[in-house]
C-alpha positions as CSV (number, residue, x, y, z in Angstrom):
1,X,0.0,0.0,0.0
2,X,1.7,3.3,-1.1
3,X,1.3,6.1,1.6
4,X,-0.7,8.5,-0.5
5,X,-3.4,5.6,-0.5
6,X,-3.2,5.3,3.3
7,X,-6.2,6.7,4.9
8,X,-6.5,7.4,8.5
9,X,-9.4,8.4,10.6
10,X,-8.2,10.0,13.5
11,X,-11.5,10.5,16.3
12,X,-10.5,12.9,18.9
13,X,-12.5,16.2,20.7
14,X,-9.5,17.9,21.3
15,X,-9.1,20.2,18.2
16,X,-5.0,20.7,18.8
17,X,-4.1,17.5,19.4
18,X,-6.5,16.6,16.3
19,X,-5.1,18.7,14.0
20,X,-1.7,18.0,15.8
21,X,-2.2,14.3,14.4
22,X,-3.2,15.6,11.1
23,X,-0.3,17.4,10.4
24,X,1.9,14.5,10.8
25,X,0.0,12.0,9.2
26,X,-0.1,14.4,6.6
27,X,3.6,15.1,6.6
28,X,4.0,11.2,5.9
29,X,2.1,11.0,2.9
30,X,-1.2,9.5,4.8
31,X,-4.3,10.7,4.1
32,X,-5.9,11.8,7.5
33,X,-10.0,12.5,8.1
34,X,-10.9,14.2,12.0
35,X,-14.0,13.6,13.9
36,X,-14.8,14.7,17.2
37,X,-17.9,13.1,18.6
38,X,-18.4,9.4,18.9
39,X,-21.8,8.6,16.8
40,X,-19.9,10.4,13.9
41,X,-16.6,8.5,14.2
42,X,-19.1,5.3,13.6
43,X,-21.1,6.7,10.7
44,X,-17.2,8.1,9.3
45,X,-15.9,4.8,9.7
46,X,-18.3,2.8,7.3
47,X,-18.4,5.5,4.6
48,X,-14.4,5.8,4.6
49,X,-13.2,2.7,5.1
50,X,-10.3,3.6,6.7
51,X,-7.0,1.6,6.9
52,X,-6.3,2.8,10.3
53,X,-8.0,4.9,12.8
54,X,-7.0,6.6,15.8
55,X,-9.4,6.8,18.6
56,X,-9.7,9.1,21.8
57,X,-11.6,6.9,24.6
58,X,-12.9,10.1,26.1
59,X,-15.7,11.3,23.8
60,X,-19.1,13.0,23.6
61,X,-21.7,11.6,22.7
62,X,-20.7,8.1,23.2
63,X,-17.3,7.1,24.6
64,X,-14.8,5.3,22.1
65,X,-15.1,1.8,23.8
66,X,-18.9,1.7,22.4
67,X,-17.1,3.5,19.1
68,X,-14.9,0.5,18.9
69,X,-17.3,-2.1,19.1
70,X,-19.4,-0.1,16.6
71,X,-17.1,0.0,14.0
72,X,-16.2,-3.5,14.4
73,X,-19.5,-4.9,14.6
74,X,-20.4,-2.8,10.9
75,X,-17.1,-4.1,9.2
76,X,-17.9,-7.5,10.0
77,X,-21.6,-7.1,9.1
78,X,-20.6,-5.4,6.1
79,X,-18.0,-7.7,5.0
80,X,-15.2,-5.7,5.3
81,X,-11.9,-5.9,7.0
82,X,-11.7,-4.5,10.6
83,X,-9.4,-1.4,10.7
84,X,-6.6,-1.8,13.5
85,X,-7.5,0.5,15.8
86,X,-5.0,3.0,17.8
87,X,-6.6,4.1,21.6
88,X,-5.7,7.0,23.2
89,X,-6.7,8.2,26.7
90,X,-5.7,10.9,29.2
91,X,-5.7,8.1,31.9
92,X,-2.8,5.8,33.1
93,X,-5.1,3.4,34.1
94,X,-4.3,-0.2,33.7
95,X,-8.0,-0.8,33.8
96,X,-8.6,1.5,30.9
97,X,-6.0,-0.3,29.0
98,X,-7.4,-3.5,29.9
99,X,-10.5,-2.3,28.6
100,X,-9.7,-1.3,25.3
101,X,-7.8,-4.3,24.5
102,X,-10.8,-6.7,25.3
103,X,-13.1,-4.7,23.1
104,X,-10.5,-5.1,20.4
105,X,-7.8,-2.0,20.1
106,X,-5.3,-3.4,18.9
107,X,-2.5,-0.5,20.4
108,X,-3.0,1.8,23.4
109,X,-1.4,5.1,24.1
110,X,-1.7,7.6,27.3
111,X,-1.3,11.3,26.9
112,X,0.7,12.8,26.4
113,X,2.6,10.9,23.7
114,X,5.0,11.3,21.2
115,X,3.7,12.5,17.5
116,X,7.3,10.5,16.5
117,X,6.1,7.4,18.5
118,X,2.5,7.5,17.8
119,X,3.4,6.9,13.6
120,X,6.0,4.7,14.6
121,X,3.4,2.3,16.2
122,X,0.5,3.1,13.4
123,X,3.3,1.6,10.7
124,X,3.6,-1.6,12.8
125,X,-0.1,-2.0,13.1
126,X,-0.4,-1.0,8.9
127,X,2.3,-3.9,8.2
128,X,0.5,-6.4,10.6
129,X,-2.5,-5.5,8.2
130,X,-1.0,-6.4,5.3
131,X,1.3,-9.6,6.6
132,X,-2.4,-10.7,7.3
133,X,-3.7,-9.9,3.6
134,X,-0.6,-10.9,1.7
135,X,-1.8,-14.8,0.3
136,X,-0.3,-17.7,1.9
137,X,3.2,-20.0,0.8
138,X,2.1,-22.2,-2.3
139,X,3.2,-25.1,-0.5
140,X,0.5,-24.4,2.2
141,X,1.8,-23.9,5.9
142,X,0.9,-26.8,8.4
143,X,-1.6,-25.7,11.4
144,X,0.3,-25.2,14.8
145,X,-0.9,-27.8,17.5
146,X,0.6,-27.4,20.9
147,X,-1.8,-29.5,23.1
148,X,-5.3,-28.2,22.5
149,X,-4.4,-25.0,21.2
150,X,-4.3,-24.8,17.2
151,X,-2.9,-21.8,15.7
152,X,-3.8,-22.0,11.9
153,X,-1.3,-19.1,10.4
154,X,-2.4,-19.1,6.6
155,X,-6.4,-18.4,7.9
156,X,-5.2,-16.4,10.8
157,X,-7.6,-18.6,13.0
158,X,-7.0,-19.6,17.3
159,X,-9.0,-22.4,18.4
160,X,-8.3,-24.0,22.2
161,X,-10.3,-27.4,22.7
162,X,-12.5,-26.7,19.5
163,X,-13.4,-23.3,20.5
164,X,-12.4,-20.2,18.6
165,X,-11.2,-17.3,20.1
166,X,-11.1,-14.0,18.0
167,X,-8.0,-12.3,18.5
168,X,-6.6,-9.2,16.9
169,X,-4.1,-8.9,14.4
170,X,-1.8,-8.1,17.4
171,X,-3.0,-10.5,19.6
172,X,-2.6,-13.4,17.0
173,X,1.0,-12.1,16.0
174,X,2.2,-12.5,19.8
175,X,0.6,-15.8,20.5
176,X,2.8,-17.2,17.4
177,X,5.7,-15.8,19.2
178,X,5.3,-17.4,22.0
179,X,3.9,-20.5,20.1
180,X,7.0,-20.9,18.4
181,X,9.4,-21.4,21.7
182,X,7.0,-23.1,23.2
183,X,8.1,-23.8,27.2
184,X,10.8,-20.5,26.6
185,X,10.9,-17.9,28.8
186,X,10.7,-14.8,26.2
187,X,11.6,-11.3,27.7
188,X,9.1,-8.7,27.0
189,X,11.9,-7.0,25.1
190,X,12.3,-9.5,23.0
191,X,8.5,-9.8,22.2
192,X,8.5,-6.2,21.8
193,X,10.9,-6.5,19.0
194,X,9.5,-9.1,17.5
195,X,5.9,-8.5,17.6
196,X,5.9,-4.5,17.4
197,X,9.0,-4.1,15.7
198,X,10.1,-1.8,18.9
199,X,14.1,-1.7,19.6
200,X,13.6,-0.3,23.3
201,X,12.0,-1.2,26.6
202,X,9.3,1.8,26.3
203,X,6.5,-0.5,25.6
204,X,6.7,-3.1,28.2
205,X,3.6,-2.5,29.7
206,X,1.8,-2.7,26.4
207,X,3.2,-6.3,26.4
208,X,1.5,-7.3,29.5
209,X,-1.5,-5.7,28.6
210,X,-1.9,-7.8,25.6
211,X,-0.7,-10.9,27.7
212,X,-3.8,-10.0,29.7
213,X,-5.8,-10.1,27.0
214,X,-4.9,-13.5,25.7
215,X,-5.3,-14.6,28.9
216,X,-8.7,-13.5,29.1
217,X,-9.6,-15.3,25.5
218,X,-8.0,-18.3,25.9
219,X,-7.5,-19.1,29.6
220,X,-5.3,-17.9,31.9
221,X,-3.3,-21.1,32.5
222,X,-2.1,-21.0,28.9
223,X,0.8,-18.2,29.4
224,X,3.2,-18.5,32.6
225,X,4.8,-15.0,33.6
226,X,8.5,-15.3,35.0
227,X,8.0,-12.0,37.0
228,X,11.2,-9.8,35.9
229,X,11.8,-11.5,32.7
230,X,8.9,-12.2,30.3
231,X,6.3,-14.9,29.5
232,X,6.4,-18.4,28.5
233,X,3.8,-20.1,26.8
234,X,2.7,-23.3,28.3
235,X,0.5,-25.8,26.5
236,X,-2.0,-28.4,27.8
237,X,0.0,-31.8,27.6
């Protein structure tokens, strides 16, 4: 995808910091489109089809946890493919984090933040997108199985003892991380580089709070922390 076909929706009620995110979107080539009110940012969402969207969690109208699950809920009604989404809130709150991951953000950022950062991490989530999209080997890749849990990388598909879990692009990406060392202790740095494409520690806590998540999805016995180091994944024998 060429940058000047790179459209971003960026939802936020604060005019600076909205045109602040404009501007260097902009700068890069993207293509950016500012709401400020949550019923909007739904409506915007389906008639742009964005490839990305930023979204402020503190909205009028209705709050951008409901705007995620909106937008998601259209897009897979629709047919189409669910933007990643970027959160953003004034609150270092764990729980608010927590939050926005289970209703399916796939990146979480607390003001104030770094315009240089904040593109950084939107390029990660944009080549997660299309790793996803691009069509699988010729040769067809073999399903993961670790116990009950079957990782299916060509369909992008989770399943633990027959159920499916729906994960996000992010989500999915760090569970075949750990799924490939299974029973390895991987340091969140290391998963950081890996799955985000990060080369510094700044991000650890977005590691656990995606652990958390997986947790949540597909049991909480299925990922061991080593408190100080990382996470190991640990399959059912």
């Amino acid at each position: 995808m060429s940058p000047s076909h790179t459209v971003v929706l960026v939802v936020e009620d604060e005019p600076e910091i909205a045109t602040q995110i404009a501007r260097r979107l902009e700068a890069e080539g993207w293509q950016a489109h500012t709401v400020g009110e949550g019923t909007t940012a739904v409506s915007s969402a389906a008639t742009l089809a964005p490839d990305l969207i930023v979204l402020d969690v503190m909205l009028p109208g209705i709050d951008g946890l409901e705007v995620c699950r909106r937008i998601q809920a259209d897009a897979t009604s629709a047919g189409r493919q669910v933007p990643p989404i970027m959160m953003l809130t004034a609150r270092d709150d764990e729980t608010d984090m927590l939050v926005g991951l289970g209703v399916g953000a796939d990146d979480y950022m607390t003001k104030p933040f770094s315009m240089r950062e904040l593109l950084a991490r939107l390029k990660v989530l944009l080549r997660r997108v299309e790793r996803s999209q691009a069509p699988p080997p010729a040769t067809g890749e073999a399903a993961m199985q670790l116990g009950d849990l079957t990782i299916d990388k060509a369909a992008r598909r989770v399943t633990r003892s027959g159920s499916e879990a729906h994960l996000t692009p992010t989500e999915f990406d760090l569970l075949v991380c750990l799924a490939a060392s299974p029973r390895t202790v991987l340091s969140r740095e290391r998963l950081l580089a890996e799955v985000w494409d990060w080369a510094d520690a700044s991000g650890t806590r977005t590691v656990d709070s995606h652990i958390k998540a997986l947790r949540r999805k597909l049991g909480s016995d299925l990922i061991r922390t080593v408190h100080g180091v990382g996470y190991a994944l640990e399959p059912t024998e």
